[in-house]
TORDOZA-815086 format. One record per residue: residue in one letter; x, z, y of N, C-alpha, C in turn. Coordinates in steps of 0.02 Angstrom, whole numbers, plus 32768, in hexadecimal, padded with zeros to 4 digits. Atoms other than C-alpha are relative to their C-alpha. Example, Ala and Ser with C-alpha at 12.3 -4.5 7.8 and 13.67 -1.06 7.14 Angstrom:
// residues 2
A802D80007FC5826781867F1F802D8000803C;S7FD67FFD7FC582AC81657FCB7FD980258037;
***
This chain:
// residues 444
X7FE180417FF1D74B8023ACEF7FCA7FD08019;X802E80277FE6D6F97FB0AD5A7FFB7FA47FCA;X800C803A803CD6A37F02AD047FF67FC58042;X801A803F7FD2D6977E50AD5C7FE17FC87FC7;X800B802D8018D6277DE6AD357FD37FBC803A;X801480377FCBD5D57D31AD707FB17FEC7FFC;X80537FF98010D51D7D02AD83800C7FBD8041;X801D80317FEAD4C87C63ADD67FC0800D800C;X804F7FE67FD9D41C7C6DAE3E7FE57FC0800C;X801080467FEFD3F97BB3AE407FB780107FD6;X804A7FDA8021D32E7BB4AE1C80077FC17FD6;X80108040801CD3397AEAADE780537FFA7FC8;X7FD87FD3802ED3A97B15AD46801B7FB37FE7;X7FEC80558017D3B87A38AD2D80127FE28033;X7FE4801B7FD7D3FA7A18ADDA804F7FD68005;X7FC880288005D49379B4ADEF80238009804E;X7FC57FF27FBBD4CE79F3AEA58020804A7FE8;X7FDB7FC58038D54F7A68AE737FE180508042;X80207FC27FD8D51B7B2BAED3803E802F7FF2;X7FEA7FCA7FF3D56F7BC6AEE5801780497FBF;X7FF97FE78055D5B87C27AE37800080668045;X80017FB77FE0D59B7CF4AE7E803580387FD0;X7FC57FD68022D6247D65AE437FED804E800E;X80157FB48011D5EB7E35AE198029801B7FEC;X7FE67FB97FF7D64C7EC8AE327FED803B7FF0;X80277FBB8009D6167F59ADD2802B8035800E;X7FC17FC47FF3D6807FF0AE0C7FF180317FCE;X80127FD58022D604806BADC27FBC7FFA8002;X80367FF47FFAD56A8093ADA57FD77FF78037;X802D7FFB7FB5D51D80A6AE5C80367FD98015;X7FED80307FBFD58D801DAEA780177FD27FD7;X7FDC8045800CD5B67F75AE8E7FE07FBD8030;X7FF680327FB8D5E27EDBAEFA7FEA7FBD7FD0;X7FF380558027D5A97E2BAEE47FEE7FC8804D;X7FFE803D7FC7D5CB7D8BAF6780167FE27FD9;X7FDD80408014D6027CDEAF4B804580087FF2;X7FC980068021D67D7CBEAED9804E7FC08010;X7FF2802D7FD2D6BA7C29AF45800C7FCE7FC9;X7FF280608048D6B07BACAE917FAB7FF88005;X803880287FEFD61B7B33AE8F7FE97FEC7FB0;X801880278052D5BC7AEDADDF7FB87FDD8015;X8039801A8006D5347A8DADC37FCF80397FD9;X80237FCA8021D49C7AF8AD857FEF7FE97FC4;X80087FF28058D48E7A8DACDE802B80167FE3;X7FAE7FEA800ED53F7AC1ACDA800880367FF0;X80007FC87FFDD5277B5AACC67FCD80277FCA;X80147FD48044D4EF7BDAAC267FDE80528039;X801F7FB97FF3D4767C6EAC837FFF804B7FD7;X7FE17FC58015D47D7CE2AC18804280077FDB;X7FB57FF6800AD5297CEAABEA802E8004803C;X7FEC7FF27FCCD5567CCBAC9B80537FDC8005;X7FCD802F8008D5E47C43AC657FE17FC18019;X800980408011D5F27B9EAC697FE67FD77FD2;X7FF6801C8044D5B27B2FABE980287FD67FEC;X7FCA8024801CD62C7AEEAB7E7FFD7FB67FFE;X800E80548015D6467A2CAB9F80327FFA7FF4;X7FC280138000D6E079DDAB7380027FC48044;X7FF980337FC5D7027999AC2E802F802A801B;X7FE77FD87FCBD77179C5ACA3800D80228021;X80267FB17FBBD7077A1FAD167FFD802F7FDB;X80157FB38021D6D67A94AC98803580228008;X7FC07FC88009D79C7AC1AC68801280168036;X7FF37FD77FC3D7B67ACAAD1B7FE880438028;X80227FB47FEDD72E7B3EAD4B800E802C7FD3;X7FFD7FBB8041D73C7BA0ACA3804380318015;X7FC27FDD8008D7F87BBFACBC7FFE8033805E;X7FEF7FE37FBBD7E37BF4AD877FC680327FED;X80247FB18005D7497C7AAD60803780297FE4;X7FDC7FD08020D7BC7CB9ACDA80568032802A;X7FE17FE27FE3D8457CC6AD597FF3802E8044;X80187FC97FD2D7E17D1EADDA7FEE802E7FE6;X800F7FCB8019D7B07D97AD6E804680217FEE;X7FAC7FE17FFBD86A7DBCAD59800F8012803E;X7FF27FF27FB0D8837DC3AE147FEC801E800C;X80327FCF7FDCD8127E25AE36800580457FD7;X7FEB7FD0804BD8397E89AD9D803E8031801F;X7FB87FD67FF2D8EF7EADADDC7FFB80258049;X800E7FCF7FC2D8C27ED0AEA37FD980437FF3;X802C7FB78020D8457F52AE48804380348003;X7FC47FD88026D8F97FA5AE0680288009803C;X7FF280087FBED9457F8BAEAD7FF480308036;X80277FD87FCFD8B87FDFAF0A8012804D7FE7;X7FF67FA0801AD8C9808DAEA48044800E8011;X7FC07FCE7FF1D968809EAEB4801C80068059;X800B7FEE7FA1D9648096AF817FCC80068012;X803680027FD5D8B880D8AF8D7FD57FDC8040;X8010801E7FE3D87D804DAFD87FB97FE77FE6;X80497FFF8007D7BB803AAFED7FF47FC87FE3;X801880458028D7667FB3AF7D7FBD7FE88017;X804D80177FE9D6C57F81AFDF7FF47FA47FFB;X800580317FF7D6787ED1B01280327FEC8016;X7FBC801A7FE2D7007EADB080803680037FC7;X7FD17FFF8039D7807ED0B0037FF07FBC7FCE;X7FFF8035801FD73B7E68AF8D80017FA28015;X7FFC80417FE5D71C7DCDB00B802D7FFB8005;X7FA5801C7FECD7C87DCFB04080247FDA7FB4;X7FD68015801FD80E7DC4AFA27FD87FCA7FD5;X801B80358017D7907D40AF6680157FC18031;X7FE980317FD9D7D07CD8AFF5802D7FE27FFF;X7FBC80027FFCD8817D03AFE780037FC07FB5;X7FF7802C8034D86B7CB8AF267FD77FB7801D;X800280467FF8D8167C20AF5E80447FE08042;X7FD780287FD3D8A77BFEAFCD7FD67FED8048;X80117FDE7FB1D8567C3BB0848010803A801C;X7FE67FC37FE2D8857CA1B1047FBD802B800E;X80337FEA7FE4D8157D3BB10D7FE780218024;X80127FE97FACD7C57D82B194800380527FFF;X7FFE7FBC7FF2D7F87E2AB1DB7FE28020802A;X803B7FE57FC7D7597E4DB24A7FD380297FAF;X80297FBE8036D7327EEDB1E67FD08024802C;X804E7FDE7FE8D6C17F2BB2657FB27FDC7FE2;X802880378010D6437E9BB2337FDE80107FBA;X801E80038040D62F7ECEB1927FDA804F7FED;X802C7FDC7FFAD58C7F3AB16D7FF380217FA9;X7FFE7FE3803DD5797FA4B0CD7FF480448003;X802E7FBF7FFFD5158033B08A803980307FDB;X7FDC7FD48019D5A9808FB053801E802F8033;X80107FEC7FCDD5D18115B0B780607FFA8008;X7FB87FE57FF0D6AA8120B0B080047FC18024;X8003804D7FC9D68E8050B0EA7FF0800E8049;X800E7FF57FB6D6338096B17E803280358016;X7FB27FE77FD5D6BC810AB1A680227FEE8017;X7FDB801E7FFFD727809CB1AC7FDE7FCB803F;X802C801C7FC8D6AF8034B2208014802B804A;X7FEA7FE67FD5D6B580B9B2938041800D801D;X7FB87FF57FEDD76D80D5B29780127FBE8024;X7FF280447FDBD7838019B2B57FD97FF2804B;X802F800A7FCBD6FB8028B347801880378025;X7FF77FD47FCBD73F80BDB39780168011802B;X7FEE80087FBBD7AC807BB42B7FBD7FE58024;X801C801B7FCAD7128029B4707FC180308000;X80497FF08003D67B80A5B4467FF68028802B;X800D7FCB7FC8D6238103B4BC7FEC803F7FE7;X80197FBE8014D61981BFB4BA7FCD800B8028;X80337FED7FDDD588820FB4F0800B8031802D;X7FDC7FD27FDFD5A28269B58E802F7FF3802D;X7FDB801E7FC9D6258210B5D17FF37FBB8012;X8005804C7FE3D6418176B62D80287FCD7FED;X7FC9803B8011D6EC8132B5E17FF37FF87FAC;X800A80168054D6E380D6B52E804B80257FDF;X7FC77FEC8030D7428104B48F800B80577FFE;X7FFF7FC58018D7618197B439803C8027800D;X7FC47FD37FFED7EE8212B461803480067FBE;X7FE28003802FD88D81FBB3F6800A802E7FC3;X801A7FBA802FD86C82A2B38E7FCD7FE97FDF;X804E7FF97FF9D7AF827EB37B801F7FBE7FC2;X7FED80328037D80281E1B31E801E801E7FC5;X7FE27FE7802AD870823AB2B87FCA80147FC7;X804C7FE98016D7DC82A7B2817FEA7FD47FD6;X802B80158023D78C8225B243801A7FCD7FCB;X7FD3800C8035D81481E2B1E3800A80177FD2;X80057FC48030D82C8283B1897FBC800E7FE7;X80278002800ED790827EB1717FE97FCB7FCA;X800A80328022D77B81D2B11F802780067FBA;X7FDA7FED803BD81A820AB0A07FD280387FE6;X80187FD18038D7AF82ABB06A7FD47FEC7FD8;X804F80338006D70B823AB05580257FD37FB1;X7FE87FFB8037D78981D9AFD7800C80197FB7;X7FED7FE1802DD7C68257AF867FC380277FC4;X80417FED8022D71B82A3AF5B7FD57FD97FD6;X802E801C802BD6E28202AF1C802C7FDF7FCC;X7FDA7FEE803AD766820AAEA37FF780357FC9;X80177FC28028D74782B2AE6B7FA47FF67FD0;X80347FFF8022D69B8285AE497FDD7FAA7FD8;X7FEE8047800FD6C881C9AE1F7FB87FDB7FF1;X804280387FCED6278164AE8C800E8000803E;X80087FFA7FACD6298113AF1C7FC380278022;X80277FE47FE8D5C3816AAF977FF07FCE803F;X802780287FCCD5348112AFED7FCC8021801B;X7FFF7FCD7FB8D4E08154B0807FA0800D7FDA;X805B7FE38016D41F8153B00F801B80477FC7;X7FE17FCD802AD49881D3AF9D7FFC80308023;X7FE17FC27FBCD4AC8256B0347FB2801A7FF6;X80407FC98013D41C82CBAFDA800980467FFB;X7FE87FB77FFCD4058381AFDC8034800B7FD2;X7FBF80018023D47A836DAF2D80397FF4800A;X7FC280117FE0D4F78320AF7C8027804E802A;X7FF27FB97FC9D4F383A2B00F8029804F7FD5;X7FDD7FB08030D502843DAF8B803F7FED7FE5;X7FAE8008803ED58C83DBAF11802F7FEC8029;X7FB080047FC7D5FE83B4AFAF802080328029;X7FDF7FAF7FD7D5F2845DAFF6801980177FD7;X7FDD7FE28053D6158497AF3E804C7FE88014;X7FC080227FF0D6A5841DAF51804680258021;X7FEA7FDD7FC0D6E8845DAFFB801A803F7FF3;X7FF87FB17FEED6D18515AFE6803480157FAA;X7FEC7FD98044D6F68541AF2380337FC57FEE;X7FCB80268031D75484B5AECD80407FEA8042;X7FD3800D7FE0D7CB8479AF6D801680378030;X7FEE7FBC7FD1D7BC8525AFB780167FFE8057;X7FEB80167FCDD7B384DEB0667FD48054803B;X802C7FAE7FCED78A8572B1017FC47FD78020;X80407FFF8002D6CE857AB12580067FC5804D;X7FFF80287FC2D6EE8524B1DD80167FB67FFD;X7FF4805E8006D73E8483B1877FCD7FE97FF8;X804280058024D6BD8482B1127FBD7FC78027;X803C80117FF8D62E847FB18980157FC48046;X7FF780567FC5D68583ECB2177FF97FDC7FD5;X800180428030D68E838CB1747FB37FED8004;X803B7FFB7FF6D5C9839FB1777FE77FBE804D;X800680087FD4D5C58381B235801A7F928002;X7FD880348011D63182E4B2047FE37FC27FF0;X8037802D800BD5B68296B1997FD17FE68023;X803B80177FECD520829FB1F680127FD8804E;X7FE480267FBAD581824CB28B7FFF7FBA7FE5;X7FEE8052800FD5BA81AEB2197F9E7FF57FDA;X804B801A8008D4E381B4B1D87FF47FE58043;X800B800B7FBCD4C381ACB2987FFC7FBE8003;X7FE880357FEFD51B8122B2B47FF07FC27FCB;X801C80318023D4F380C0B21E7FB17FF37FF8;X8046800C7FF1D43180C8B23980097FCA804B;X8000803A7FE0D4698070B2D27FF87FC27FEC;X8008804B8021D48C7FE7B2607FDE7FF27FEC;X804980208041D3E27FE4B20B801980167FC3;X7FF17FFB8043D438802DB17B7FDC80387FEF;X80497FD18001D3C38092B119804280427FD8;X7FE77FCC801ED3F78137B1037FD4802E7FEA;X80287FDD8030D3BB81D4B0907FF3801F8054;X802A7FC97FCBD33E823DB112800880338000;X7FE57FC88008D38C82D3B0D5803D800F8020;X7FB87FFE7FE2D42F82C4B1337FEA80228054;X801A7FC87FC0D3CC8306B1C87FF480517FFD;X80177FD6800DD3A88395B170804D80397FE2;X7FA57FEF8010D47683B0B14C7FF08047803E;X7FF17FB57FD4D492846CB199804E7FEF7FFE;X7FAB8004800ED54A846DB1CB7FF680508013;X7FFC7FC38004D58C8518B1D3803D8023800F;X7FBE7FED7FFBD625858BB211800480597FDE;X7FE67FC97FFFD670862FB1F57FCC80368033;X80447FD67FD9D5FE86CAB2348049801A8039;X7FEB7FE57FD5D656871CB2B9803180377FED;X7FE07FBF8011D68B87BAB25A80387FE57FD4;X7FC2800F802DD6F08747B1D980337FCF801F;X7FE980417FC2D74586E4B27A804C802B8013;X7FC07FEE8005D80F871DB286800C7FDE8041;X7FE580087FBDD8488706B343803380108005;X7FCB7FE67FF9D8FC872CB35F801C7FF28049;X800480017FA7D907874EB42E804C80368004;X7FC47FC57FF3D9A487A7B47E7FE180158057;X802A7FDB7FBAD95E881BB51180447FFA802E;X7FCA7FED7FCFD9AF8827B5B3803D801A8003;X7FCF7FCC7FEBDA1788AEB59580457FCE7FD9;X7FC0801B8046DA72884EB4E5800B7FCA8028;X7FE5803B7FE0DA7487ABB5538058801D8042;X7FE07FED7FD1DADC8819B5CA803E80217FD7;X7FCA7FF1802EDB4E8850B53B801A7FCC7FF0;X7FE080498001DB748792B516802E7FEF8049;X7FC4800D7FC3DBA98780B5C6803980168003;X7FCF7FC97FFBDC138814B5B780367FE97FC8;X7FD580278035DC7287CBB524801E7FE27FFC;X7FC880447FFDDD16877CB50E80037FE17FAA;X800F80138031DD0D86FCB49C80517FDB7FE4;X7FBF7FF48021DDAD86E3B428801F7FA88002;X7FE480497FF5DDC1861BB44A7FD77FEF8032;X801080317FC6DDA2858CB4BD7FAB7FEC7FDB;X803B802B8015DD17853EB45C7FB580447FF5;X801E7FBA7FE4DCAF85F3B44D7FEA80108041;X80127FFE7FBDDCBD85FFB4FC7FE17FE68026;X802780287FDCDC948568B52C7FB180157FD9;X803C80028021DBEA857EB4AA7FE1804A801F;X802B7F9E7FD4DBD1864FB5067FEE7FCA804C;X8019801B7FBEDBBF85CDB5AF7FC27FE27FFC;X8025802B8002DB46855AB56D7FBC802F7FDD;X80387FC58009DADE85FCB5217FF48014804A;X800B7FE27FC0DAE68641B5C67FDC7FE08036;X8028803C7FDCDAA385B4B6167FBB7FFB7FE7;X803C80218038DA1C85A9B58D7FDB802B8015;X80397FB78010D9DC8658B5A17FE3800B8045;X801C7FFA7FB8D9C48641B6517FB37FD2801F;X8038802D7FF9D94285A3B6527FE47FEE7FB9;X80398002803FD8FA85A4B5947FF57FAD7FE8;X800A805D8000D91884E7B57F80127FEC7FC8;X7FEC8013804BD915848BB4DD8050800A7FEB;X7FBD800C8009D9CF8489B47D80237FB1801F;X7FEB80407FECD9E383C3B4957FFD7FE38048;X800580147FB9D99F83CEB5548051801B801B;X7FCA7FCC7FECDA178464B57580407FC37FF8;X7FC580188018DAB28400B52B7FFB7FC18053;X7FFB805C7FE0DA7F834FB59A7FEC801F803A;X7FF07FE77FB6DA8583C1B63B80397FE58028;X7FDC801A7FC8DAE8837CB6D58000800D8032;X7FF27FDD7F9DDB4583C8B7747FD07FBA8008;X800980257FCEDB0A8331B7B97FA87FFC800E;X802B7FF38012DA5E8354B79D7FD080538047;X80037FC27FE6DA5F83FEB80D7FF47FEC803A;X8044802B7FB5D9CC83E3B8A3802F8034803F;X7FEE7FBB7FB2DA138495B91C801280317FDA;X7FEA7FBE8015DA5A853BB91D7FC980258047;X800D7FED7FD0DA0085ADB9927FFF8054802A;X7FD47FEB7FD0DA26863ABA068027804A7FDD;X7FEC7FBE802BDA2486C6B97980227FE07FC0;X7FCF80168023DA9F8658B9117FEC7FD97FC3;X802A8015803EDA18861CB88780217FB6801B;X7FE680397FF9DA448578B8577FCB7FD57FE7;X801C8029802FD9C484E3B81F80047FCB7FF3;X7FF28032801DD9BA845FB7B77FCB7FCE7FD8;X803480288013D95983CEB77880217FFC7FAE;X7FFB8013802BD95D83C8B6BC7FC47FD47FCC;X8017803A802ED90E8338B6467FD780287FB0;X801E7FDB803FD8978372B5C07FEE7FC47FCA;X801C80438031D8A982E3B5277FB380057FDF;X80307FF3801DD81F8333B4D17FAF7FD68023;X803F7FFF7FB8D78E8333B56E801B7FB88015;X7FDF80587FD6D7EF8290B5AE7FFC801B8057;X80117FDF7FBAD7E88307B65680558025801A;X7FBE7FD67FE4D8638347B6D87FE480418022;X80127FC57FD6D85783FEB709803780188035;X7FC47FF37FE0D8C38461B77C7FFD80577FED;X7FF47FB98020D9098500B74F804080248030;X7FDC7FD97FEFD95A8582B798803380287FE0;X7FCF7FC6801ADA0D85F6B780800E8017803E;X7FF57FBD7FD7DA018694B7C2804280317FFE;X7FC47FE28012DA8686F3B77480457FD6800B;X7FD1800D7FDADB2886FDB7C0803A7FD67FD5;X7FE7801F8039DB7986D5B7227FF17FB17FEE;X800C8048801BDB1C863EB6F4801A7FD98047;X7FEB80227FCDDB398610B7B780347FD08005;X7FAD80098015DBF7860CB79F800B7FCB7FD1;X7FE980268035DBF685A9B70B7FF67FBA8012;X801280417FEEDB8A8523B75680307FEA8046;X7FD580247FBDDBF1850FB7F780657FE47FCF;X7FB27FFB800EDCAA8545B7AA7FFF7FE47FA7;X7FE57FE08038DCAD854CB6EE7FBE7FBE7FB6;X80308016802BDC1C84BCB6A9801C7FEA7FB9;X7FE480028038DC3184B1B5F480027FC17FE4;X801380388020DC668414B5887FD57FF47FD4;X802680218035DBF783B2B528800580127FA9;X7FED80028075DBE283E7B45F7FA87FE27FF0;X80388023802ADB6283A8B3E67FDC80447FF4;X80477FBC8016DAB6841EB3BD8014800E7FCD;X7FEF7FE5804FDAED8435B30F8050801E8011;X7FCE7FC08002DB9E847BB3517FED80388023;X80227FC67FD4DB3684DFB3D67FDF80327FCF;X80197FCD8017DAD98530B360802580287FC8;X7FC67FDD8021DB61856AB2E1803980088028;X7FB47FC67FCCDBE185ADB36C7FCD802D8019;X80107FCE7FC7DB4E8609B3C27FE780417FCC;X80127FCF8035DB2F8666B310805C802E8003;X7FC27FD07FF4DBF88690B31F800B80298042;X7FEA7FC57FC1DBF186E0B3D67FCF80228003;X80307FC88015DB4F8742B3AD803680257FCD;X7FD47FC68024DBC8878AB323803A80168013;X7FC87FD27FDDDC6187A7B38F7FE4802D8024;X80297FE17FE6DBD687F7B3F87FE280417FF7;X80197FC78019DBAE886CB38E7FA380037FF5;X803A800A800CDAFB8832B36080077FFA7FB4;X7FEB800F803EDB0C8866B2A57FD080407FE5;X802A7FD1801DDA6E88DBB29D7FCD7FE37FC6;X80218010803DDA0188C7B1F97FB67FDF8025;X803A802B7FEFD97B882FB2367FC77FE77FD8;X804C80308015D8CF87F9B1FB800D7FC58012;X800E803E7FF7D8C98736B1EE80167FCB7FD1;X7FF6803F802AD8E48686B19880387FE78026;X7FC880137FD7D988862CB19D7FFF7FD97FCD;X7FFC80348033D9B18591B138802A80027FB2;X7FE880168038D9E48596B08780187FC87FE3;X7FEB80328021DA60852CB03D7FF17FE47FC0;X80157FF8804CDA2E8547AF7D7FBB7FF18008;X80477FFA7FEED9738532AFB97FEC7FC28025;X802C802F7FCAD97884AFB0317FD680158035;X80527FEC7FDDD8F5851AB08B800E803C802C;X80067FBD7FE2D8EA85A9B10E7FE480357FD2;X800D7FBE802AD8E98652B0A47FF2803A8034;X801F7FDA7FDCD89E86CEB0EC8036805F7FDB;X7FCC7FDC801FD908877AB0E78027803F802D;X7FF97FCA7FCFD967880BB14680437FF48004;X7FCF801F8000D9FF87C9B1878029801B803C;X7FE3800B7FD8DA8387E7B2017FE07FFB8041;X801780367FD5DA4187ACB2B6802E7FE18011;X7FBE801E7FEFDAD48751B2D67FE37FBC7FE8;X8013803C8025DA8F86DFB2477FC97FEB8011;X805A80128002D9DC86C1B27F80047FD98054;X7FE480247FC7DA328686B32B7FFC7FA78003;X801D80348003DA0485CEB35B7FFB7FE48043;X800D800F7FC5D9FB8562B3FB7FB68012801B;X80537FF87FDBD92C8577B3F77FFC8068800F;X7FF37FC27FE3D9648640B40B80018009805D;X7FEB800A7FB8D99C8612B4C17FBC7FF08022;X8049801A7FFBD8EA85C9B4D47FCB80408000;X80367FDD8009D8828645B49B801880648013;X7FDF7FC47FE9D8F786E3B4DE7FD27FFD8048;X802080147FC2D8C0868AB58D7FBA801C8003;X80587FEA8009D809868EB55A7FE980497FFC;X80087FB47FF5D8068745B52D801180238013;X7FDA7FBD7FCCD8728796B5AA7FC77FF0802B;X801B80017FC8D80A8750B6337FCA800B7FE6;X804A7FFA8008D75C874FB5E07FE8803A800F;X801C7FB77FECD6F887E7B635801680158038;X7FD77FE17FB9D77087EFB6C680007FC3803C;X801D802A7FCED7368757B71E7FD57FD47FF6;X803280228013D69D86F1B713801A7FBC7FC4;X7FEF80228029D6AA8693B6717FF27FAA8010;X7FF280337FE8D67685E7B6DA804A7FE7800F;X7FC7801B7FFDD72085FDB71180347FF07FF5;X7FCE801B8045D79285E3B68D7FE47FEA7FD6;X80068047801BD7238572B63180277FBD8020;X7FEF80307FD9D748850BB6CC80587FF57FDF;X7FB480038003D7F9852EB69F801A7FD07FC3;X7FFD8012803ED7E7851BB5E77FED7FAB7FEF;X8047803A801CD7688491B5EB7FE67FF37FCC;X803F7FD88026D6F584D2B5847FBF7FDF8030;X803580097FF6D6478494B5B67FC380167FE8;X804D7FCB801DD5D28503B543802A80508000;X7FD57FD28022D60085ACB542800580257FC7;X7FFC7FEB8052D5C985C4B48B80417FD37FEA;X7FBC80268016D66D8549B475803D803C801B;X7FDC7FE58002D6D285AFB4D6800380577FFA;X7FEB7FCE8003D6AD8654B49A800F80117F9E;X7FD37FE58041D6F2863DB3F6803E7FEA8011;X7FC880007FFFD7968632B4427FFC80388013;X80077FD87FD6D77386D7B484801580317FA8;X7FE47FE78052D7CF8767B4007FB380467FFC;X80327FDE8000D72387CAB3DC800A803A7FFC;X7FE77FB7800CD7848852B39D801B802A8026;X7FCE7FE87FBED7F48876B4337FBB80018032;X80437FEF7FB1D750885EB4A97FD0801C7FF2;X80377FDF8018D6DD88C1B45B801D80578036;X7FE87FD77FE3D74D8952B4A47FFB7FFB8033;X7FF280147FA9D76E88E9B5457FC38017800F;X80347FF87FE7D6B788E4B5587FD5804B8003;X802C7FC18010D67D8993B5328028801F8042;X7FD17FF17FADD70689D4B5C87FDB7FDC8036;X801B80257FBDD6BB8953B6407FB7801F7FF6;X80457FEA7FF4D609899DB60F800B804A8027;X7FEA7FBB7FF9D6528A57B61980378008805E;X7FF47FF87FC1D6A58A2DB6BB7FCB7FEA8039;X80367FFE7FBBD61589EAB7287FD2801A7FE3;X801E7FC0800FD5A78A69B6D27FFF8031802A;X7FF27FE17FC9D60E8ADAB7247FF7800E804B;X8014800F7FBCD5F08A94B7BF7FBF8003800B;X803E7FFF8008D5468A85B79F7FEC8057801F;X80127FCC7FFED53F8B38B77B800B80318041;X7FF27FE27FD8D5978B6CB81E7FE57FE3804D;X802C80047FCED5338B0EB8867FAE80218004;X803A7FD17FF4D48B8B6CB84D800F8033801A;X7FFF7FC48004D4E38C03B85F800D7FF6805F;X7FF17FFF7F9AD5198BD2B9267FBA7FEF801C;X80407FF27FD6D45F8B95B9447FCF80497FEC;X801C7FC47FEFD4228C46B9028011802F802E;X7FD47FBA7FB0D4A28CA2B98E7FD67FEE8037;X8014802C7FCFD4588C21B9FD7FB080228001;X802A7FEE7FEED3B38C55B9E67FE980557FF4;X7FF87FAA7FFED3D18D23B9D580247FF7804F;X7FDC7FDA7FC5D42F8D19BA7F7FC87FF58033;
***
């Protein structure tokens, strides 16, 4: 339970101009707040160590006596307030509602306000992140995702400093920290190794940025390893050419199915996020040209970039001239495209993680593929059909991908490990039958 108490800093302890009474916020141990209390006393007026008033029989005294005692109630009950809507208790917090009780309006320039706590600077950043500049590009503000992110981010940051009930301030962010939040993460919230380690990545972004401010942070936060999944424990769920060509082939048992086998079909052809894919538009479509391919300019929210993409297949052709599909939401896209993988007949025993209801969490497990089905499937089918069969520059371009250590974990390792051993074993071949034509060559 947090304690308030009041204290005076006047050095001339027999003055008679009244000064500034300071009001203290202990939350816990490692944090507590103290600013002006916005009441005034004289400093003979005042009992130091007790941190009251001294008792006169005047006026002033009952007046001041009775308004500390009711700010400490006020402040008492917003305390009760705040828990039950997880609502952050920092400096700001407390100025406001020291204002609000003196009867002022208080100021909602929360960027302004500077503090060594680190969920405050989150929150800093979130409030700053239509205008900030990324590095790299030229336009301000953060991509509406990239926000999200860091929203969800700011609720886990919460929740953890609940669990371990201290605020967390940014000289706290020590190798202990580091171990008892991965502890956190991995064993007690059982989160998968790739959340885990962006949460990492997460932090040392909001340190970054708060050393901007001169705020002193622990020197160990440089020394934060973030970390993913090795390669071999990485679950890809890709549908090859042939199964994409079994979806085509497929009549699907309603309207709304059908329309969702169009908007797969579309997907598997240019590898484009779920939310780009959806916010596609005929009107959007640059040419067709003389061998019937059709292209198109689509919008990448992510990149903040427009690429252009091609449909080759005759099928997807059709759909985009005759047959373009209506509008659904990503969350109905991705539970209808798990039902026409299973009218499909995609119901072989799968390696991968799929979301648990009882868990909250991706479980890891041998499932159906029907169930492991997903708009980022359509994405990363793209990536590993073509990878090996045409210079991987050119479906980054597609993808937009800019490292290709980014885009070759969309790539299904398991399915191209095969691809790639064939592509060695076929120009091998060739290899081998051109020594054998320059030894004829030089016997004739």
């Amino acid at each position: 339970m947090s304690k308030i108490t009041f204290r005076h800093r006047s050095i001339d302890l027999k003055s008679q101009k009244e000064t500034p009474i300071k009001i203290r916020l202990v939350i816990s141990r490692n944090c507590s707040l103290e600013m002006n209390s916005g009441l005034f006393v004289k400093p003979i007026d005042w009992n130091k160590e007790k941190g009251i008033p001294i008792k006169r029989n005047t006026k002033e005294y009952l007046e001041l006596d009775k308004k500390l005692i009711d700010l400490v109630s006020f402040i008492k009950n917003k305390e009760l307030d705040a828990e039950k809507t997880n609502e952050i208790i920092n400096f700001e917090w407390l100025r406001n509602h020291i204002e609000i009780f003196n009867g002022k309006i208080p100021k909602v320039e929360k960027s302004a306000v500077v503090s060594n706590e680190l969920i405050d600077h989150i929150q800093k950043y979130i409030d700053l992140a239509p205008t900030k500049k990324v590095k790299g590009k030229s336009s301000l503000g953060l991509a509406p995702n990239t926000i999200i992110k860091y929203k969800t981010f700011k609720n886990l940051m919460i929740r953890y400093e609940k669990a371990i009930k201290t605020r967390i301030r940014f000289k706290d962010l020590d190798k202990r920290f580091y171990n008892e939040f991965i502890h956190w993460l991995l064993v007690k919230e059982k989160y998968a190794v790739n959340y885990a380690g962006k949460q990492i990545d997460n932090i040392k972004t909001i340190c970054s940025d708060a050393i901007e401010y001169e705020i002193e942070v622990n020197r160990y936060f440089s020394k934060m390893e973030s970390f993913k999944e090795d390669e071999e424990d990485r679950y890809i769920v890709t549908f090859s050419f042939e199964e994409i060509e079994i979806i085509r082939n497929t009549e699907m048992p309603n309207e709304s199915l059908e329309n969702t086998k169009k908007w797969m079909i579309l997907g598997f052809e240019i590898g484009q996020r779920g939310n780009d894919l959806l916010a596609m538009d005929r009107r959007n479509l640059t040419s067709k040209d003389e061998s019937g391919n059709i292209y198109m300019n689509v919008y990448q929210h992510k990149t903040k970039k427009w690429v252009n993409v091609a449909f080759i297949h005759p099928y997807a052709v059709n759909i985009l001239e005759n047959e373009f599909p209506y509008p659904i939401a990503i969350q109905n896209l991705n539970e209808n495209m798990k039902e026409v993988a299973k009218v499909c007949g995609f119901i072989a025993p799968t390696e991968g993680k799929k979301f648990s209801a009882n868990s909250g969490r991706k479980e890891f497990g041998i499932y159906p593929k029907y169930e492991l089905t997903t708009s980022h499937t359509m994405r990363r089918s793209f990536a590993t059909n073509w990878y090996q069969k045409m210079e991987t520059s050119i479906i980054m371009e597609i993808t937009g991908h800019t490292k290709e250590e980014q885009f070759r974990e969309y790539i299904n390792a398991r399915a191209d490990k095969e691809a790639g051993s064939r592509n060695f074993a076929e120009k091998a071949q060739k290899a081998f039958q051109q020594i054998e034509l320059q030894k004829l060559q030089k016997t004739a």
